[in-house]
GUGUTI-173691 format. One record per atom (N, C-alpha, C): chain; y negated, x negated, z; residue in three letters. Coordinates in steps of 0.1 Angstrom, whole numbers, plus 5000, padded with zeros to 4 digits. Example, Ala and Ser with C-alpha at 12.3 -4.5 7.8 and 13.67 -1.06 7.14 Angstrom:
<recs>
REC   chaine   north   east     up   residu
REC        A    5057   4868   5078      Ala
REC        A    5045   4877   5078      Ala
REC        A    5033   4868   5078      Ala
REC        A    5022   4872   5071      Ser
REC        A    5011   4863   5071      Ser
REC        A    5000   4871   5079      Ser
</recs>
This chain:
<recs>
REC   chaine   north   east     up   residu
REC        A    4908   4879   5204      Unk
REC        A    4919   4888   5200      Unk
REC        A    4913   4901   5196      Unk
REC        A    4915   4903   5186      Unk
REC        A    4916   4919   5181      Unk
REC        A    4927   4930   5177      Unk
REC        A    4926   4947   5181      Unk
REC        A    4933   4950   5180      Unk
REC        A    4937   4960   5168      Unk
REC        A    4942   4960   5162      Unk
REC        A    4948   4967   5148      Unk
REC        A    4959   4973   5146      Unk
REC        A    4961   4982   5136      Unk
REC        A    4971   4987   5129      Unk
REC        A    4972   4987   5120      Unk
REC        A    4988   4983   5115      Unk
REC        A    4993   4984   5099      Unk
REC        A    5006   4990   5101      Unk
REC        A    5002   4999   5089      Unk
REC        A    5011   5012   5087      Unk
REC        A    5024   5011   5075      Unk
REC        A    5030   5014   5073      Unk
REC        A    5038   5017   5059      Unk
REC        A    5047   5030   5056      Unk
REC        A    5046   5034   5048      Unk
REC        A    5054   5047   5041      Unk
REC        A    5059   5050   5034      Unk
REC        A    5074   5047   5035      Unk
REC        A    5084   5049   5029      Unk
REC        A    5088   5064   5025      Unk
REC        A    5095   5068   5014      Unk
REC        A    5094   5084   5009      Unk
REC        A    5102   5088   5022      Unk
REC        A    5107   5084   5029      Unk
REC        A    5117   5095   5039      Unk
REC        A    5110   5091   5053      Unk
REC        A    5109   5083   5054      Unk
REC        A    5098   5074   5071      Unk
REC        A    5086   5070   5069      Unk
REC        A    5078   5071   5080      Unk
REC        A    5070   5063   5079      Unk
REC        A    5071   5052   5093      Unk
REC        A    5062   5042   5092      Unk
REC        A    5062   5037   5110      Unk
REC        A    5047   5031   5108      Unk
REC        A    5041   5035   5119      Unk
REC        A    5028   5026   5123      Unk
REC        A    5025   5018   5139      Unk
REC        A    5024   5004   5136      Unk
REC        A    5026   4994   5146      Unk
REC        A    5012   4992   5147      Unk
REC        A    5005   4993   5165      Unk
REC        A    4992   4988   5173      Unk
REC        A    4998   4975   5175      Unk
REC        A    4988   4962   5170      Unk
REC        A    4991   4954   5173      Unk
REC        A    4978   4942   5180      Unk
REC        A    4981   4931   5185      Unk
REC        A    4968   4926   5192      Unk
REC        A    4969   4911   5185      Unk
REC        A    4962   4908   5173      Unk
REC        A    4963   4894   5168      Unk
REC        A    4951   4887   5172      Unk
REC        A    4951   4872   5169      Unk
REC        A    4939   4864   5170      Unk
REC        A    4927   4869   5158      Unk
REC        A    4916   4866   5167      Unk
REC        A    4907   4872   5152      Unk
REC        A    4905   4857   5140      Unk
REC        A    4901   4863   5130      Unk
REC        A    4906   4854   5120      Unk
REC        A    4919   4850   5112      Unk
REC        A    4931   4858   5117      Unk
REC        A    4942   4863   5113      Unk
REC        A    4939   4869   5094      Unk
REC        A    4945   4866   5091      Unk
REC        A    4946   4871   5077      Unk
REC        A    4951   4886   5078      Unk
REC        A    4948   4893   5063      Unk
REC        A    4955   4908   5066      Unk
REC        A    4968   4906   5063      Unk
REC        A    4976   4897   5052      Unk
REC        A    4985   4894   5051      Unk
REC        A    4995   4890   5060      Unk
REC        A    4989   4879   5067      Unk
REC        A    4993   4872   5081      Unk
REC        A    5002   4883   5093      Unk
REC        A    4989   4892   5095      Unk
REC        A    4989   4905   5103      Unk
REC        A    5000   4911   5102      Unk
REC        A    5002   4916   5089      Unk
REC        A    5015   4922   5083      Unk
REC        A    5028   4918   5085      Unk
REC        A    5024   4906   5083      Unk
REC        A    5036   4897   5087      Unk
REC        A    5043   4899   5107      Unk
REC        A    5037   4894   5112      Unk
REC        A    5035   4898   5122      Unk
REC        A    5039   4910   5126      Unk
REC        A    5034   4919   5121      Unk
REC        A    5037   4933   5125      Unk
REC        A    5056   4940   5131      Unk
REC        A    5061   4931   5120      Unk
REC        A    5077   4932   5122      Unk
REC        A    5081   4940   5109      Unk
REC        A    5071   4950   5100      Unk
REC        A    5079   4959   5097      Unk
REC        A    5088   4958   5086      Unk
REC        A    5085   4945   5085      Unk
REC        A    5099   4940   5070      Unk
REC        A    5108   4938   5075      Unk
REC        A    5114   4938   5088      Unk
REC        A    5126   4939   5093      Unk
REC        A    5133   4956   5093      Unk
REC        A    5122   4962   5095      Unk
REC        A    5129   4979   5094      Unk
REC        A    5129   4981   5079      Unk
REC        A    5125   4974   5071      Unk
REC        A    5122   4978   5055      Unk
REC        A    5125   4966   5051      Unk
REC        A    5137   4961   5047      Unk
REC        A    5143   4950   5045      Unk
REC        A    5140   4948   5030      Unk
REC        A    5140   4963   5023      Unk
REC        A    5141   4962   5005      Unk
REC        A    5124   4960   5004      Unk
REC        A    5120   4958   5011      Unk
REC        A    5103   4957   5004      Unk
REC        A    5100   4941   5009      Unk
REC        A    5097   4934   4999      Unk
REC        A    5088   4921   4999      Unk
REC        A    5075   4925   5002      Unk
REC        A    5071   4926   5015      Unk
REC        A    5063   4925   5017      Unk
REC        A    5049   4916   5014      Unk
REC        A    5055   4903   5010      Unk
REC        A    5044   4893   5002      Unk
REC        A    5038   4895   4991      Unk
REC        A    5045   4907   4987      Unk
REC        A    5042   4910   4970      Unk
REC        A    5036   4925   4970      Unk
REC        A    5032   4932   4979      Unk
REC        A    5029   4948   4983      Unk
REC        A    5009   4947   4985      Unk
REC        A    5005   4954   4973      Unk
REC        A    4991   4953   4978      Unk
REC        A    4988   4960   4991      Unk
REC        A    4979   4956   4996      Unk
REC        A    4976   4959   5011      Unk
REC        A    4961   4964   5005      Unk
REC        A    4958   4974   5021      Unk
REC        A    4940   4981   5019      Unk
REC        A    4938   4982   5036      Unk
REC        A    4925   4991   5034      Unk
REC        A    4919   4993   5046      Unk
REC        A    4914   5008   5046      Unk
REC        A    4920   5013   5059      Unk
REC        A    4918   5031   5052      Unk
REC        A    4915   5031   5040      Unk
REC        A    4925   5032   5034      Unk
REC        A    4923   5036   5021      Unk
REC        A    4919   5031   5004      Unk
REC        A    4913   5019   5013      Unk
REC        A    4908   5008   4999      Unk
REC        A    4914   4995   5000      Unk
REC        A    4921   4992   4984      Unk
REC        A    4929   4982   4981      Unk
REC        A    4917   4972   4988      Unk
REC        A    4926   4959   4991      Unk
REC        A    4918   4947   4994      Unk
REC        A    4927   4939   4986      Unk
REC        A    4911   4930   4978      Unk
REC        A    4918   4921   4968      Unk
REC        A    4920   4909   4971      Unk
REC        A    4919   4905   4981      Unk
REC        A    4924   4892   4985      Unk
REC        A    4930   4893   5004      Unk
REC        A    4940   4900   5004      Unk
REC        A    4948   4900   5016      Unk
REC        A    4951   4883   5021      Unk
REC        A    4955   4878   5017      Unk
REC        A    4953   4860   5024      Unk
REC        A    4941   4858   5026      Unk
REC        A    4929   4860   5022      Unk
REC        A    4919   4856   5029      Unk
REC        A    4911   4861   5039      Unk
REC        A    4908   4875   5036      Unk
REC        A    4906   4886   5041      Unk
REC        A    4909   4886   5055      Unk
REC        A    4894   4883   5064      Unk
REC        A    4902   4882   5079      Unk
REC        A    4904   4900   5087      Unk
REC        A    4911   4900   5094      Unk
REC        A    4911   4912   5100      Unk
REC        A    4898   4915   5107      Unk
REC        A    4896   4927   5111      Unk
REC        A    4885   4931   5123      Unk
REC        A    4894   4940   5131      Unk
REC        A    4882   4940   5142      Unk
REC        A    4891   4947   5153      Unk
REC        A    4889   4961   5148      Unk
REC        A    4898   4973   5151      Unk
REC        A    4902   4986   5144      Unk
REC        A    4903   4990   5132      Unk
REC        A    4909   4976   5125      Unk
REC        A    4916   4976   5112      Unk
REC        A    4925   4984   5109      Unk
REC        A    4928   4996   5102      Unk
REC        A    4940   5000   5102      Unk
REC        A    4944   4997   5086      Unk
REC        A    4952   4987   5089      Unk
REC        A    4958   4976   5073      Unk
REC        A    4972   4986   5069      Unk
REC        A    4967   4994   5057      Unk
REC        A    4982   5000   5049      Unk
REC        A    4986   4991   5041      Unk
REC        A    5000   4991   5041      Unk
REC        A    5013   4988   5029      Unk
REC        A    5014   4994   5021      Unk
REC        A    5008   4988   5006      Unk
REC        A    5010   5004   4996      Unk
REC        A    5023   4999   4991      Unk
REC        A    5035   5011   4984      Unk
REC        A    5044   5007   4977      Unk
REC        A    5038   5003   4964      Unk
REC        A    5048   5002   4953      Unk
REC        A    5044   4996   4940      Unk
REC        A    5046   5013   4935      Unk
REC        A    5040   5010   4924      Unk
REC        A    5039   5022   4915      Unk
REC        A    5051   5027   4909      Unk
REC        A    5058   5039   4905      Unk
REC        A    5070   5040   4900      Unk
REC        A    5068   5040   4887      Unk
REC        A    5053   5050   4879      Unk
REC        A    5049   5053   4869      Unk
REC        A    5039   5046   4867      Unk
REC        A    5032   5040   4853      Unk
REC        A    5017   5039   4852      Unk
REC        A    5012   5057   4853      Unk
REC        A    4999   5059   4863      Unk
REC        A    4992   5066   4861      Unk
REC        A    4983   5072   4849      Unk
REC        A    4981   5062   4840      Unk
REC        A    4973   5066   4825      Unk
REC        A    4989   5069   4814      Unk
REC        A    4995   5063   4817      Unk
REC        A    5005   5064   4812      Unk
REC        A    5016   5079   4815      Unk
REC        A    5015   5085   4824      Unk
REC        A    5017   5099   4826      Unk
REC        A    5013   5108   4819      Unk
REC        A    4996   5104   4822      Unk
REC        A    4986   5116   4815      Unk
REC        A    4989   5110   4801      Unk
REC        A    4992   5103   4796      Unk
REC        A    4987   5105   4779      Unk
REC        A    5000   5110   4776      Unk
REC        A    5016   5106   4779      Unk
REC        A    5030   5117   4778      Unk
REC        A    5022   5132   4778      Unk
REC        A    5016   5133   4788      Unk
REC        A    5016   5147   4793      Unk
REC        A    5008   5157   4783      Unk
REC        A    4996   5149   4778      Unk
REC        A    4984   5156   4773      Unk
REC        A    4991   5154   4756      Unk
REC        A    5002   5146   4754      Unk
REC        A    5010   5145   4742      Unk
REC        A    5017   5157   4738      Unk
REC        A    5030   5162   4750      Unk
REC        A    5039   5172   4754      Unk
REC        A    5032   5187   4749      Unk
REC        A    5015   5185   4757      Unk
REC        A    5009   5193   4754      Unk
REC        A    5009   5202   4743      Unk
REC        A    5005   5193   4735      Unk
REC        A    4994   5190   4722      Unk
REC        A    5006   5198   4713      Unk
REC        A    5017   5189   4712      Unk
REC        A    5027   5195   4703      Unk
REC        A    5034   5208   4707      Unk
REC        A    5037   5215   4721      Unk
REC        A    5036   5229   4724      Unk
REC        A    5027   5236   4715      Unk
REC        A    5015   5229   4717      Unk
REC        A    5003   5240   4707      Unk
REC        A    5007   5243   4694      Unk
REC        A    5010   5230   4692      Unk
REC        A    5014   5230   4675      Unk
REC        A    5028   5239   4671      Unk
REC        A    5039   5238   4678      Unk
REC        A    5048   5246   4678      Unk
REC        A    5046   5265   4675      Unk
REC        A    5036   5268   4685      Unk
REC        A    5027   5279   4689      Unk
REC        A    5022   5284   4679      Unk
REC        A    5015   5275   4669      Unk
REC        A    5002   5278   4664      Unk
REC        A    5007   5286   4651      Unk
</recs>
């Protein structure tokens, strides 16, 4: 048995569950487990990439846990991030030109 945390952060809550699974538990598994798709009903959690302080893990089904795993729930993205910046550095460009 190993003991772990998985967290999630919702824009208005967050909640983080200590939990004690078997070792060799998947991270995905874990998550499951955890409960917290019952407090967060609107998130598919099967579909949510998962990490480890802070670094995506790309294969959450295989990926066994370790003991003081603290497994996050990332949301899904609302924006592409390259896709921000190149609007933004666009917005820019034509202020200048307006200016110039």
């Amino acid at each position: 048995m190993v003991e772990i945390e998985v967290v999630y952060a919702a824009e208005n809550r967050q909640v983080l569950r200590v939990l004690v699974v078997p070792s060799g538990t998947s991270l995905r598994a874990a998550v499951q487990a955890s409960g917290i798709a019952a407090q967060f009903p609107e998130v598919v959690l099967a579909e949510c990439p998962l990490g480890i302080f802070g670094k995506v893990v790309a294969d959450p089904e295989i990926r066994a846990v370790q003991a003081g795993d603290r497994i996050e729930i990332y949301r899904p993205l609302l924006a592409d991030p390259k896709e921000v910046r190149r609007l933004r550095a666009a917005k820019a460009a034509l202020a200048r030109q307006q200016n110039s």
